[in-house]
N, C-alpha and C positions, 0 to 999 in steps of 0.2 A: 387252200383255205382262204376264207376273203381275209381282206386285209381293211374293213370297216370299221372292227373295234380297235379302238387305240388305247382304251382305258377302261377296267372292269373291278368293280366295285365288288366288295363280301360282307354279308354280316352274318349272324346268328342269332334266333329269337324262339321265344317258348323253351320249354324246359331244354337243362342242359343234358350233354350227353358225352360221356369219355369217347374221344377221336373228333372230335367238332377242332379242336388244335391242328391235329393233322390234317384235317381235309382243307384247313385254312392257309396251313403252310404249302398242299400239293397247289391251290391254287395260285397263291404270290408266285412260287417257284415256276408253275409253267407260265403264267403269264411274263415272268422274265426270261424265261426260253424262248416264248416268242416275242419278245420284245413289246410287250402290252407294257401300263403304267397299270399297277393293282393300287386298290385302296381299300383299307380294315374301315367300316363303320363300327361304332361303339355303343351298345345297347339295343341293336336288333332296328327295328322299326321308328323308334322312337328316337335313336341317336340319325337315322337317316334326316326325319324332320327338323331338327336341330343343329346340322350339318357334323356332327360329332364324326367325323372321319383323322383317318391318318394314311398315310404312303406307306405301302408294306414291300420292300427289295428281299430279295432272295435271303439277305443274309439277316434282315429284321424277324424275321419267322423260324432262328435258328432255335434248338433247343427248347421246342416246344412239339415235338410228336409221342413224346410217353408224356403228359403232360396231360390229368386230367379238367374238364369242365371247357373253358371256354375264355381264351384271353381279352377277346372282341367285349366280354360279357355279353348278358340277357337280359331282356326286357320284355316286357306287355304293353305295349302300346293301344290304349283306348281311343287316342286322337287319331292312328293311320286307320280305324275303322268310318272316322268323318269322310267325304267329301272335303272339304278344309284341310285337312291332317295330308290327304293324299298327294292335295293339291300345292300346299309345302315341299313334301318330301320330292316332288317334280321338280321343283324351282330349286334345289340344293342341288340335285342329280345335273341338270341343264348349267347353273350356275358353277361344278366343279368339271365339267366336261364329260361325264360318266357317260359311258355309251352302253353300259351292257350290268346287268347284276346276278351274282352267284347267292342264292338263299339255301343256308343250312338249316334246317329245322325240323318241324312235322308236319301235319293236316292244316293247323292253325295258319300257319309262317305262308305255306302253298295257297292257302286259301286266297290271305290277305295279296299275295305274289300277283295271282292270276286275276285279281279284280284288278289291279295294279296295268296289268298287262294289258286288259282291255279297255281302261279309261284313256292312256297315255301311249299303247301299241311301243312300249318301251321292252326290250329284251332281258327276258329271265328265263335262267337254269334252279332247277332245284334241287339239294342233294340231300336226304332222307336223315337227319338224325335224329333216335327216337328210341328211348332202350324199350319200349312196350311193342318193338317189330311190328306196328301195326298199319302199316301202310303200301297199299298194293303197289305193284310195278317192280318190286322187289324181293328177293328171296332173306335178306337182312339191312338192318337198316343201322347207320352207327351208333355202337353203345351197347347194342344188344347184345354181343357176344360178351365183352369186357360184367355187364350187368349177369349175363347167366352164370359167370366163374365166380363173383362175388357171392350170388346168393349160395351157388354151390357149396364155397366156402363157409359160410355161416351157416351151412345148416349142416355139413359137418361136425362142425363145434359144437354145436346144439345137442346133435346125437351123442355126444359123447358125456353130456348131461342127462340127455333120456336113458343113458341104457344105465348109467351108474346110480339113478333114483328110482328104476321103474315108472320110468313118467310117459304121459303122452302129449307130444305139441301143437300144437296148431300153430303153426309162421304163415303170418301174411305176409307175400310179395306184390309188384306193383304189377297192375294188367288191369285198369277200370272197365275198360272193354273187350279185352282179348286177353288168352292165358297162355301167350307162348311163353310166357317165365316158369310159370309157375309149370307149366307139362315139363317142358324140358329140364329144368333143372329139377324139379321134384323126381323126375326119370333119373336123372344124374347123381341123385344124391338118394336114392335107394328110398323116397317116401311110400309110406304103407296107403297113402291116400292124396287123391290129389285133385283141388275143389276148383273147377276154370267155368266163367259165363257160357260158353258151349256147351256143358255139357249138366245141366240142373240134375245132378244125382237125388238130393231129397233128402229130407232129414232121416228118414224110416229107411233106406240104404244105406247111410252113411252109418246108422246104430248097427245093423247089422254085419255088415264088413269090419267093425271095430270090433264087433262083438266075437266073432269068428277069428279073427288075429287072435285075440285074445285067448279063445280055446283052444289054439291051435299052436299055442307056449310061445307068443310072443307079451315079452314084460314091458316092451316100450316100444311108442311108435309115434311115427314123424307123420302130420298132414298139411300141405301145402295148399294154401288158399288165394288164390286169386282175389284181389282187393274188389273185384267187381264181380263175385259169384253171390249168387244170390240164394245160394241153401241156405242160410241165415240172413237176420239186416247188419249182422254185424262180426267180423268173428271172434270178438269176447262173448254175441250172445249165442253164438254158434257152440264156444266151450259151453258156458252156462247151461245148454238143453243137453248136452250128451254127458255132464259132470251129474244132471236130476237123473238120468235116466242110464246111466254105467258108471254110480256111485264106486264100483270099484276102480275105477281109472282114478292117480292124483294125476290132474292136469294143470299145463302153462299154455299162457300166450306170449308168443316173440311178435311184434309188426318190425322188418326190416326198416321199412322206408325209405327216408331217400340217401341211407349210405348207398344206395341199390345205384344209384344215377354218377358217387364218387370212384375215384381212383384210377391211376394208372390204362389207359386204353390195352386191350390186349395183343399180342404180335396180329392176329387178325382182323380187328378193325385199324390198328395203324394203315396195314397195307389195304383194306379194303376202301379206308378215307383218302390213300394217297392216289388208287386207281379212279375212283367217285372224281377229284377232285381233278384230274388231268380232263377226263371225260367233259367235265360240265365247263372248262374252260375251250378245249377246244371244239365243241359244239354252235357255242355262241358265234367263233371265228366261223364256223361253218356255214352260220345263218338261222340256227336254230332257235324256237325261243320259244315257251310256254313248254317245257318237256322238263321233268322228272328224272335224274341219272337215277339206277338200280343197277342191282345184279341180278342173273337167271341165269342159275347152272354154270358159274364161274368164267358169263360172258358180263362187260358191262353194255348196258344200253339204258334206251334213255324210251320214257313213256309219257306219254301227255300228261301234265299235271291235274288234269278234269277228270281221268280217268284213276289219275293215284289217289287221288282225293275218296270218288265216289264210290271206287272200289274199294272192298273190304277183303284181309286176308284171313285166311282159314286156319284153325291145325289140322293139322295130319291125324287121321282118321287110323293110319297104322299106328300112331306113335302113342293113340291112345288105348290101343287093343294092346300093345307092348306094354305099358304100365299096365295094365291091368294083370294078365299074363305075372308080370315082377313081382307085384303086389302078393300075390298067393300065399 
């Protein structure tokens, strides 16, 4: 491995995500395996510009892997989108001897990363946190596992209010542009319907399949909505039109929100942020720089960040013939 970096910088920026902790501690920790100096930035992009850094040793980063959100904290930086703003955050990176940077985050983080990289040819890894799984190069991304057991969990509980009222729910989870939450966990948690951007079922389907449960002696039923499905503009006006027109349903609306992004990381994104986070440090030693750490098929690798960006990821085209199949 080359022996060029001697000092590699982490922050985290854009929404938080359970294991951003962990993947910050697998990084301190191997950079002190190999004898790197690690440094925590504080507030993503905008504590870079401001030099808001600190020195993080193996045992600074203890007692922070079940630990959710983000110690580093998070930010939005409107000034790292300047010319000016980038051209700071250079002179702090130069000014503390930073040879190399680790960015945890999503699309956003990568974005601003790889303009980064090609104004100043300065070395970044970037490692996927993002509970809405939505970013290629990757088969999960951190947060999303710990995010799918939570919704799971609520909608549990939920059910057990629908079936003792005879009610029907519509819960909205987060997925503005993709609905691996809401397929998967709605699959997981036994929903009679399940509303994702991919797949514009329709309001005149969606009456019909309620309508059919219904004849079919079910007294209560769970519908999982993807915050960015557009069978409705909204999903209280989503209840509204199926409450005029299947007056016999009493209905509620739950929006989970952002408990969906707290608590505890789960034993698989621990260890999925500690493997990410070894990856994306010894990479940089290796000479790498503008690549994307991911998992595929329970190898880790690493994908050009232009390519994780530009790419878009898919569901599973069985997973939704299997809900449907459940649903019956």
């Amino acid at each position: 491995m080359s022996t060029n970096i001697k000092k590699i910088g982490v922050l985290t920026s854009g929404g938080d995500a359970p294991g951003m902790n962990a993947a910050i501690r697998a990084v301190a920790r191997t950079c002190a395996y190999h004898q790197i100096e690690c440094v925590g930035i504080y507030r993503g992009y905008q504590g870079l510009i401001e030099g808001d850094f600190e020195d993080l040793s193996a045992r600074s980063v203890r007692n922070i892997i079940n630990r959710g959100g983000t110690f580093l904290k998070s930010a939005r930086s409107q000034e790292f989108k300047t010319k000016e703003g980038r051209a700071k955050a250079h002179e702090q990176l130069i000014k503390n001897q930073i040879d190399a940077l680790v960015l945890i985050g999503g699309d956003g983080t990568f974005t601003g990363g790889m303009l980064f990289n090609e104004e100043y040819n300065f070395p970044i890894i970037g490692i996927p946190g993002t509970i809405d799984n939505d970013i290629d190069g990757t088969m999960y991304t951190l947060g999303y596992d710990t995010a799918l057991n939570t919704v799971v969990d609520a909608i549990d509980r939920i059910r057990d209010t629908a079936s003792s009222h005879d009610r029907l729910f519509f819960i909205e989870v987060m997925g503005r542009d993709c609905g691996h939450i809401a397929l998967n966990a709605g699959l997981g948690a036994g929903a009679e319907e399940i509303l994702i951007p991919e797949a514009n079922r329709g309001l005149e389907q969606l009456l019909e399949s309620l309508e059919r449960s219904r004849n079919t002696g079910k007294s209560s039923s769970i519908v999982v909505v993807a915050e960015g499905d557009k069978t409705g503009k909204s999903v209280f006006q989503l209840a509204e039109y199926v409450e005029e027109n299947l007056p016999n349903y009493d209905i509620r609306v739950s929006v989970l929100g952002h408990m969906q992004r707290g608590g505890a990381p789960t034993c698989f994104d621990r260890v999925l942020a500690s493997r990410m986070g070894v990856k994306a440090v010894e990479s940089l030693m290796e000479g790498k720089s503008n690549y994307m750490v991911g998992m595929i098929k329970d190898e880790i690798v690493i994908t050009p960040i232009v390519d994780a960006i530009k790419g878009k990821s898919s569901v599973d085209s069985d997973l939704m013939r299997v809900c449907e199949i459940m649903s019956t």
